[in-house]
N, C-alpha and C positions, 0 to 999 in steps of 0.2 A: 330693618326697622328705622323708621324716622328718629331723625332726633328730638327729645320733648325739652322743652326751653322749664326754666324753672315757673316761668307766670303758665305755666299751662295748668298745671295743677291749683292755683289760684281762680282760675276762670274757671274752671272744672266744678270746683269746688262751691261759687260760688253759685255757678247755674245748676247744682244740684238742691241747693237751700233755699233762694231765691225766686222770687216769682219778676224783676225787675228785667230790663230787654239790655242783654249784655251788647256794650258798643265797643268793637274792638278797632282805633285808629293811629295811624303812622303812616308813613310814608310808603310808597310803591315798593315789593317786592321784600318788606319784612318780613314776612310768614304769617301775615294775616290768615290767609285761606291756609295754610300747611294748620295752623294753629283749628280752624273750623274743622277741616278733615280729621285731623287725630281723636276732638270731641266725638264727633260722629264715629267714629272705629269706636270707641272706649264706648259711646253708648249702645252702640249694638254687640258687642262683647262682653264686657261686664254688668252690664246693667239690664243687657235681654230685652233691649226695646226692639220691635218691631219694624223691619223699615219700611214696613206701609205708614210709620208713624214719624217720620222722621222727614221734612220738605228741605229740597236744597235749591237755591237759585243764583241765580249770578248774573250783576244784571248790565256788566260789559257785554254779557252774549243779547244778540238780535232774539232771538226766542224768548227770551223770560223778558225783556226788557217788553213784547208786545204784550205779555200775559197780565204783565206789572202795570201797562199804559191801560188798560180793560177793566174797570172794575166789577164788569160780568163775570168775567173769567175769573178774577180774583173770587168772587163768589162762588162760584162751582168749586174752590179748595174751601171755603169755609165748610160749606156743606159736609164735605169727605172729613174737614179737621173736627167739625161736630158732631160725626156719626154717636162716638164712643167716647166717652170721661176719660179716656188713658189720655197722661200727659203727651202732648204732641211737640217736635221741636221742631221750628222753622229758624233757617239757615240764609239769609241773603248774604251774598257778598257784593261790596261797591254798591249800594243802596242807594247813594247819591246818586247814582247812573239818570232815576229815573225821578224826576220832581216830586211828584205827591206822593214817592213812597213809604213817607213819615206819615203820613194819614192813615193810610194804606193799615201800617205797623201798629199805630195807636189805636186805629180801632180792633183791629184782632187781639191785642192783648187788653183794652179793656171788657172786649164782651167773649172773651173766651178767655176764663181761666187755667185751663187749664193747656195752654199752649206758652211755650216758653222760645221764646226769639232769642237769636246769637244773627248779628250783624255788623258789618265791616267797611271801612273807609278808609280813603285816599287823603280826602283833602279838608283840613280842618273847618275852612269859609265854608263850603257845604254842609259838614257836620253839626256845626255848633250855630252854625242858620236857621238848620232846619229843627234840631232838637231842643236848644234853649227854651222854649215853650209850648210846644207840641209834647216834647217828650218830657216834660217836669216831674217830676218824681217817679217814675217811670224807669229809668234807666241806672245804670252803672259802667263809666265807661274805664277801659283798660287800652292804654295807650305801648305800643309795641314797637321796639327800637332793633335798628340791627345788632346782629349779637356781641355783647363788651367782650374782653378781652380771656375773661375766666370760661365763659361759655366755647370762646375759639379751641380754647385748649381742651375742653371736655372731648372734643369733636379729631381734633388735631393732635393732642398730646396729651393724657390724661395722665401720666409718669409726672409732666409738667403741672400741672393741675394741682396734685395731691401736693407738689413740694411748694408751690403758692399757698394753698392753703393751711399747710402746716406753720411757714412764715409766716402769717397772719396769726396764729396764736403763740406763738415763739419766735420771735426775728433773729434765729440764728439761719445760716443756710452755707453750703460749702461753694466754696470756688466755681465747682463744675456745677452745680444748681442754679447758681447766678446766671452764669454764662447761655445754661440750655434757656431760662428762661427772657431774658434776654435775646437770644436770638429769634424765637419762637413772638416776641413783642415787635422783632424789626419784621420778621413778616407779615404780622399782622398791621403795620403802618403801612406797610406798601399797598397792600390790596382789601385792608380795610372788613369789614366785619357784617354785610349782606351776606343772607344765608344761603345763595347759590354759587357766590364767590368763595366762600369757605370751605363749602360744598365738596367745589372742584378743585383736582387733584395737579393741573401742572398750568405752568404762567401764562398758557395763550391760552385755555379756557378759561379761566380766570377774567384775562383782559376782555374777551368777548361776555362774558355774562354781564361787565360793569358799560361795556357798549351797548346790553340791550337794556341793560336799565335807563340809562340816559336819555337812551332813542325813545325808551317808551312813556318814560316820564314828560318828555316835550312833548310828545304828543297826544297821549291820552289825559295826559292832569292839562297841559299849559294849553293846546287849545282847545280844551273846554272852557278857563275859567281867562284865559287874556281876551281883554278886547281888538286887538290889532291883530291876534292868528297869526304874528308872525315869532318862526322861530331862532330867525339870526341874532335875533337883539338878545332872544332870553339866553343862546348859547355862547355869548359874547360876555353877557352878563357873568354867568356861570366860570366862564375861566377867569376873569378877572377876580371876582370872588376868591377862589381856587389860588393866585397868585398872591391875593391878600390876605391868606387864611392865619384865623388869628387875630389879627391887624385890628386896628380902630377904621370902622365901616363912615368914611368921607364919601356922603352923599355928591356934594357939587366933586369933587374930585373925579368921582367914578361918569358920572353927567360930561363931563367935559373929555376924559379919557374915550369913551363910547361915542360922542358927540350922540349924545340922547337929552332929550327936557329931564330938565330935574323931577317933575312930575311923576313921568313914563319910569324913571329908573325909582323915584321912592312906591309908585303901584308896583312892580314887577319885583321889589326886594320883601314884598307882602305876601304876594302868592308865593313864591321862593319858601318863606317862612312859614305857610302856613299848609304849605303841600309838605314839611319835615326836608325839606331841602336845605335851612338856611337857619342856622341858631344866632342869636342877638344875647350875649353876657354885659348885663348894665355894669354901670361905675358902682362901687360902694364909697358911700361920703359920710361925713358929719358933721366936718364945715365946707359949707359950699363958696366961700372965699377962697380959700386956699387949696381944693382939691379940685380937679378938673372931672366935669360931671356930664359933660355934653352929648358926649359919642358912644357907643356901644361897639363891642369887639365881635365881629361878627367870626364863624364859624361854620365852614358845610359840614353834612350831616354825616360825611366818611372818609376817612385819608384815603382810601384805594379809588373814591368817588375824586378827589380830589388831585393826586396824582395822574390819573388818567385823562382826567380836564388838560392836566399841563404837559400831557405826553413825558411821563419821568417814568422812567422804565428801575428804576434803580434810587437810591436813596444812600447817601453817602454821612455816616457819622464825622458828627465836626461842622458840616457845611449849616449855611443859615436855614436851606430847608429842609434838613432834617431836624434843626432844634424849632422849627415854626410847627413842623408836622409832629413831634413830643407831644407840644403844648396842647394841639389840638388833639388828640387821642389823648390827653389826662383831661379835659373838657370833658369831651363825650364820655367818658368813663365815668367821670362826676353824675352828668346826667343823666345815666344809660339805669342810675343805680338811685338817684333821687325822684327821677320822674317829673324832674321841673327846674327850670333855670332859676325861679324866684329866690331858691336860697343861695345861689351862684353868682359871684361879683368879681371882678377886677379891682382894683387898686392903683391910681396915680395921682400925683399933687403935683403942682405946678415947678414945683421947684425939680420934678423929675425921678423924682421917688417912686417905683412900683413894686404891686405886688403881682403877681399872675393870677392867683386864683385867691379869695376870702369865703369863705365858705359860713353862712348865718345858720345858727340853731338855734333853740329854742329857748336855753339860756347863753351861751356863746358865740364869738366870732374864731375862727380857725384861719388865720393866714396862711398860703400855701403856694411854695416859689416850685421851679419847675426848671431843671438843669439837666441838660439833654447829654452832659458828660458826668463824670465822677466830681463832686463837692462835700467839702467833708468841713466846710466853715459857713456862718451865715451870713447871707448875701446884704449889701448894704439898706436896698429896699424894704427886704425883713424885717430888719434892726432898727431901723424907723419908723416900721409900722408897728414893731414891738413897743418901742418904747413913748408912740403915741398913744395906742389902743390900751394898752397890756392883755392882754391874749395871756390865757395861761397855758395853751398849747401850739405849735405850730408846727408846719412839716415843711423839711428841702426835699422834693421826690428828685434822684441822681439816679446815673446811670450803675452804681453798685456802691456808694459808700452807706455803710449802713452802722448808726449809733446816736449819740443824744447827748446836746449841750442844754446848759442851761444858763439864761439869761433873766436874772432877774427874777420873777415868780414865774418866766415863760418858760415851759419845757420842751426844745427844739428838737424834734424830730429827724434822723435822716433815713431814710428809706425808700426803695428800686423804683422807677417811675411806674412799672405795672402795678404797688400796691396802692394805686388812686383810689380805686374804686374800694378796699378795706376801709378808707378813712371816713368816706359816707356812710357804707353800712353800718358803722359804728357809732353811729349819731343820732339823734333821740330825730322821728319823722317830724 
């Protein structure tokens, strides 16, 4: 049986209550379609719908994309979807594929109530082009990330799993529970958290599943949506990124490195970003004299995506890219579990003070440093940012020191860099 991701039953659930055209979007090879197929099983299974009642398309294929260009054709299913008042469900996947398939969509679910859409995309520039007003009130959209870290273990190590989430409500944990889950986190940095990389069971299918995502990504997203159809520049782009992961994203620097117009590299860092390739964490400020606000620390969307850009076969604890590739895997854990960078900032002031991650809620700020070995004191950053902000909590994520100083009214947190993603769930949305 497949595995069901926890937002399954969220989409599920919602297109069982709702009459709205569920949009499900992220990057190539999240489990968009895996996520459409399980609907469909679970609707003809439990729910005894019909599969004369149930349309599926997909509109990378030649076939449906001619069906979808015809609005005769498209007419001949209305017909069949209006025979009978039974809820009907239609399935597109990659709907961007085919231009006026938003029209297409809006008018079947305004003059057929009783048809219920589940549709899927790649690239955000098409999505939010085409539905922003077409689809207004209309929609619900669910955005889908490769699986975080807790999800790896459900699949990989479920022993592991239960002693994570036991740590999460009691942070005590033994010796050998550290250790498994920690090593089980260094695998998961290496190869990273796409669901057919996780999937697969030894290191060379592995590296080929993250080669055919790459290949397919440049070519099915990038030239569709670049103007110049070429792919040396975007795969050039890509490892430099990759080399800079984490890093403060220096436009004229990367322009010059590439020897590309600065232009050509801030369009192509666009599409990057909006095909789920390429994460942007702004500064957090509140004097903008004295803290540096300019740059954005950029982020790819997977360590084992990003590994394999720079041919590292191996990831060595200690070295600077393995504490660069930490950082970036407690990023994406942050966001994997918030659903948005907006509450997600860095921290730096001129004088050189940083923080790695600050994390904004709704009445609090959370600083949060990010130590790729064992720390069992507060970092100097911290303590600055402690004692400008006051923050009344904050966390060191380390490689296993685990307990609690306090500084002030601030209560400093130390705890394993995999419980990143506890520290969001636990946060008012």
């Amino acid at each position: 049986m497949l595995y069901k991701r926890p937002i399954f039953d969220k989409i599920y659930d919602f297109l069982l209550k709702n009459k709205e055209i569920i949009v499900l979007i992220g990057s190539r090879q999240v489990g968009k379609t895996t996520i459409m197929r399980q609907i469909k099983q679970r609707l003809l299974e439990e729910k005894q719908t019909e599969e004369k009642n149930i349309f599926t398309f997909d509109l990378e294929g030649y076939a449906d994309q001619l069906v979808w260009n015809e609005p005769l054709q498209i007419e001949e299913k209305l017909k069949t979807i209006g025979a009978t008042p039974n809820t009907k469900y239609i399935f597109v996947d990659e709907f961007t594929r085919v231009p006026n398939s938003t029209s297409t969509i809006k008018y079947i679910h305004d003059h057929y109530p009783h048809v219920k859409f589940i549709i899927s995309g790649s690239s955000s520039i098409s999505i939010l082009k085409n539905i922003k007003e077409s689809m207004a009130g209309r929609k619900q959209i669910f955005e889908i990330y490769p699986f975080n870290f807790a999800e790896f273990l459900s699949i990989n190590n479920p022993k592991a799993k239960e002693e994570m989430e036991t740590f999460s409500q009691n942070p005590l944990l033994t010796e050998p529970a550290v250790s498994i889950l920690n090593l089980a986190m260094k695998e998961f940095l290496q190869f990273g958290g796409y669901p057919a990389v996780v999937m697969s069971r030894d290191t060379e299918t592995k590296q080929n599943k993250i080669s055919e995502l790459v290949n397919s990504y440049l070519i099915k997203d990038i030239q569709t949506l670049a103007r110049d159809k070429t792919m040396e520049s975007f795969s050039k782009l890509l490892t430099a990124l990759a080399a800079q992961n984490s890093s403060l994203l220096n436009v004229s620097n990367l322009a010059k490195t590439l020897n590309l117009p600065h232009a050509t590299i801030i369009r192509q860092l666009n599409i990057l970003s909006n095909t789920y390739f390429l994460h942007l964490l702004p500064p957090f400020f509140k004097n903008k004299q004295k803290e540096l606000v300019k740059m954005n620390k950029a982020f790819l969307s997977d360590t084992g995506l990003a590994n394999y850009l720079l041919n590292r076969p191996s990831l060595s604890p200690g070295s600077s890219e393995y504490g660069s590739t930490v950082e970036v895997f407690v990023a994406l854990e942050f966001f994997k579990t918030i659903g948005s960078w907006d509450k997600i900032h860095y921290w730096r002031d001129k004088a050189g003070h940083e923080v790695d991650f600050v994390l904004k809620t709704q009445n609090q700020i959370i600083p949060i440093e990010v130590k790729s070995g064992p720390c069992d004191k507060i970092p100097t950053g911290l303590k600055n940012f402690i004692d400008l902000y006051k923050p009344t909590q904050a966390f060191v994520l380390n490689e296993k020191f685990v307990g609690e100083i306090k500084s002030g009214d601030c209560h400093i947190y130390f705890r394993p860099l995999w419980f990143a993603s506890q520290i969001t769930q636990n946060q008012p949305k």
